[in-house]
C-alpha positions as CSV (number, residue, x, y, z in Angstrom):
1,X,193.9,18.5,94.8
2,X,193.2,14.9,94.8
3,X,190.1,15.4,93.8
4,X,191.0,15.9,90.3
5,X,193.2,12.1,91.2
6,X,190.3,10.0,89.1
7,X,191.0,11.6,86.0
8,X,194.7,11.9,86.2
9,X,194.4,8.1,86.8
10,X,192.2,7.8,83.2
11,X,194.2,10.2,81.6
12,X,197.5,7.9,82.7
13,X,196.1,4.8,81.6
14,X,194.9,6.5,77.9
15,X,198.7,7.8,77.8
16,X,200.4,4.5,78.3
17,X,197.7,2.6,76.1
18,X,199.5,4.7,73.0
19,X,202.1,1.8,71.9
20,X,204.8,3.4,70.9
21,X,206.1,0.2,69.6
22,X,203.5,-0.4,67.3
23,X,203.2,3.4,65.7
24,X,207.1,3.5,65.1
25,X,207.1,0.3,63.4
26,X,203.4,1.4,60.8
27,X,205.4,4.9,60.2
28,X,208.9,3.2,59.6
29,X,207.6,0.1,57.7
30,X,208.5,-2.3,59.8
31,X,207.0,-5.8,61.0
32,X,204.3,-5.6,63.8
33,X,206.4,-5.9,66.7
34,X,203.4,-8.2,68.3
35,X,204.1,-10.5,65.2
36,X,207.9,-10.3,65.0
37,X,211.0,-11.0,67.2
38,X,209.9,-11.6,70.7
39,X,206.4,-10.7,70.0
40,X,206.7,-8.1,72.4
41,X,205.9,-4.3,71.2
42,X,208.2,-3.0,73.7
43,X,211.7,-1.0,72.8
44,X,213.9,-4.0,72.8
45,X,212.0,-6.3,70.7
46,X,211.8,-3.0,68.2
47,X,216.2,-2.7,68.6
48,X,215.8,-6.6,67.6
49,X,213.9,-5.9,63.8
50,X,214.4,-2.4,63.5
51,X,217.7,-0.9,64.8
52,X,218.7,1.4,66.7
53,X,217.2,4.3,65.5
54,X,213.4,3.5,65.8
55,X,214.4,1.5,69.1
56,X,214.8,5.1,70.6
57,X,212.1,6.5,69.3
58,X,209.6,4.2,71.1
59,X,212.3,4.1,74.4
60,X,211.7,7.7,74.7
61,X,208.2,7.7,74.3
62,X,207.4,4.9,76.7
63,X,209.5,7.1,78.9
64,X,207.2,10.1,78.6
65,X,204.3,8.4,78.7
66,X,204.7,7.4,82.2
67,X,206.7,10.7,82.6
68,X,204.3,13.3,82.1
69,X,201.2,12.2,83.3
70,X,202.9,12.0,87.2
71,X,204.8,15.0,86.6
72,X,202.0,17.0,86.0
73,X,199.7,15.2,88.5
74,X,202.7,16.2,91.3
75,X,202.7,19.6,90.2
76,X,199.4,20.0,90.8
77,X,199.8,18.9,94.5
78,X,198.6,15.6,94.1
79,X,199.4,13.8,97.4
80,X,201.4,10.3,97.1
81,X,199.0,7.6,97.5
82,X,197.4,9.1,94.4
83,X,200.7,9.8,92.4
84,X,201.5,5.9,92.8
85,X,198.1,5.1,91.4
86,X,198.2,7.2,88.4
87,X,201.9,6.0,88.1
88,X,200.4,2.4,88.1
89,X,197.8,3.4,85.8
90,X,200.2,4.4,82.9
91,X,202.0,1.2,83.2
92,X,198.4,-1.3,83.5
93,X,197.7,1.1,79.9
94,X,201.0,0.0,78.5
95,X,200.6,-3.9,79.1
96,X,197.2,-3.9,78.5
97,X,196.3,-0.9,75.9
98,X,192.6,-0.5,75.5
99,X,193.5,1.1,71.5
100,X,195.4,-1.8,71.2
101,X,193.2,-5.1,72.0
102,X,194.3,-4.8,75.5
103,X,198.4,-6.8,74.2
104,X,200.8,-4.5,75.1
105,X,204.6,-4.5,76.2
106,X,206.0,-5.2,79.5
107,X,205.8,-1.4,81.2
108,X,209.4,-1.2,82.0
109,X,210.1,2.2,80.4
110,X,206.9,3.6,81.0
111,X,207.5,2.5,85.1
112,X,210.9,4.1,84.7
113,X,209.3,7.0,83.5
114,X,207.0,6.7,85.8
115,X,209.4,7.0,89.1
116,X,211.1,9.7,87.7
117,X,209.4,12.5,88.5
118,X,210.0,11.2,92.5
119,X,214.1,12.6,92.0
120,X,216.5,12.7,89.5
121,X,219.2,10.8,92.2
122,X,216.6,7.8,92.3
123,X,215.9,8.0,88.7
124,X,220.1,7.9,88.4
125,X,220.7,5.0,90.3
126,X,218.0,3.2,88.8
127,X,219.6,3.7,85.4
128,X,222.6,2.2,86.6
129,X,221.2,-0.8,88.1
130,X,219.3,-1.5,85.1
131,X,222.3,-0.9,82.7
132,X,225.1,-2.4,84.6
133,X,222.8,-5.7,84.6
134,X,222.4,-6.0,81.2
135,X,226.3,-5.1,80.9
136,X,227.4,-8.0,82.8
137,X,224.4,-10.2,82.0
138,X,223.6,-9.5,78.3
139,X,220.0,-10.0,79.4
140,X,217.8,-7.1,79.1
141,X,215.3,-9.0,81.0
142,X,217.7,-9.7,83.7
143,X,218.1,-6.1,83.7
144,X,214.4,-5.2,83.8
145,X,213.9,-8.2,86.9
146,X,216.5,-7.0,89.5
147,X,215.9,-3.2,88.7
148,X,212.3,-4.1,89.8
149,X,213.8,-6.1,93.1
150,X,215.6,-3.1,93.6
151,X,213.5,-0.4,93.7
152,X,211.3,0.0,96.4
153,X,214.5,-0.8,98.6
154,X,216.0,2.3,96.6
155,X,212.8,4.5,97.0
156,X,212.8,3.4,100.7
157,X,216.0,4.9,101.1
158,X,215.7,8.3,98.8
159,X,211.5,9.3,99.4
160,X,210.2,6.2,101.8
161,X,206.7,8.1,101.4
162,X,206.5,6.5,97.8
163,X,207.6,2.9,98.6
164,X,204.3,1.5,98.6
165,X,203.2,2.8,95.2
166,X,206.6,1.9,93.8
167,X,206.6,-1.8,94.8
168,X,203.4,-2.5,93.6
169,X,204.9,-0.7,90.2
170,X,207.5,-3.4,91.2
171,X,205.2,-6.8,91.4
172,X,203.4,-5.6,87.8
173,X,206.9,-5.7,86.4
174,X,207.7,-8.8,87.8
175,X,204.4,-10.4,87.1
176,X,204.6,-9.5,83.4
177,X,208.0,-10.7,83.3
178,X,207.0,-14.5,84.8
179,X,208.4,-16.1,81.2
180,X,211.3,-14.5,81.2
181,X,212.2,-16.1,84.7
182,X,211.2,-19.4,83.7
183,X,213.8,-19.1,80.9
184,X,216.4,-17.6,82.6
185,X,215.8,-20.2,85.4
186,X,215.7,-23.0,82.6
187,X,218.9,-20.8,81.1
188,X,216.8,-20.4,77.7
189,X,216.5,-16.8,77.5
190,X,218.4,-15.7,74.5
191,X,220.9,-12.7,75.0
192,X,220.4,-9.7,73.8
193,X,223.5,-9.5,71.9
194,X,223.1,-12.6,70.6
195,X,220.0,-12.1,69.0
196,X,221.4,-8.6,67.0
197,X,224.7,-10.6,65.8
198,X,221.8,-13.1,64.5
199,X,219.9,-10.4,63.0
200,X,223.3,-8.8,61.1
201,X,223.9,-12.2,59.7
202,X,220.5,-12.3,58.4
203,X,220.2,-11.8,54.6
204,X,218.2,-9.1,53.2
């Protein structure tokens, strides 16, 4: 079956090159999420100028995105090595969307989605570390970062066969994410709940 791989890996990057972020925002009437907030069209910059509601919307989709076109490449018997690259091929189409000018999002949900398929007790975990982060943090970057640290350690443990693929998933996140260490570093990142109280206070 991996001979069908090569166009699971071009179907996976089309997939992720849909921004979600962008869509919700043209069919709700909000601000281009590349031109607004952050700047980045990803779900949290969309929770930032658009609420909750549309926030979801693009979260889940990111989700899929990644999701789906693993899922199905697994079902078809596609062996690891091949699954990882496909997995990394819907996250390269989220950060850099060829329908989009090639300025996309960060690929955090669409990775998340992405290592799903591999078991619902990794995908768990990885929820948690990601959520308990931001908890304690307020940083949803923070949260993005050490989930990224974390998981080919966690892979390694549940299904070591897909470690390799998953922590080069890991090194794109943490690439992308380079500015948002400086300012945490520098302690400039703004917190997330910070930034909504600002947007609340905001007049209409």
């Amino acid at each position: 079956m991996s001979a069908i791989a090569p166009g699971m890996i071009l179907l996976a990057y089309l997939c992720g090159s849909i921004s979600s972020a962008i869509l919700v925002c043209r069919i709700a009437g909000l601000p281009d999420p590349r031109e607004s907030g952050s700047g980045n069209p990803g779900a949290t910059n969309v929770l930032r100028i658009g609420g909750k509601g549309a926030a979801v919307a693009v979260l889940i989709f990111d989700v899929l995105k990644g999701m789906l076109p693993v899922w199905g490449a697994y079902a078809l018997g596609v062996t690891p090595f091949w699954l990882g690259l496909i997995a990394i091929a819907a996250c390269v189409g989220h950060i850099w969307p060829v329908f989009f000018g090639f300025k996309g999002g960060k690929g955090v949900a669409t990775a998340f989605g992405a290592i799903a398929p591999i078991g619902w007790d990794l995908t768990g975990v990885m929820a948690g570390t990601w959520l308990l982060t931001i908890l304690l943090s307020g940083y949803s970057s923070l949260g993005a970062i050490v989930s990224a640290l974390i998981a080919p350690f966690y892979v390694w443990w549940f299904k070591p066969q897909f470690t390799f693929p998953v922590s080069m998933l890991s090194c794109l996140i943490l690439l992308r994410h380079h500015d948002n260490i400086q300012r945490l570093w520098r302690r400039q990142e703004n917190k997330i709940w910070t930034k909504l109280k600002r947007k609340k206070k905001d007049p209409e």
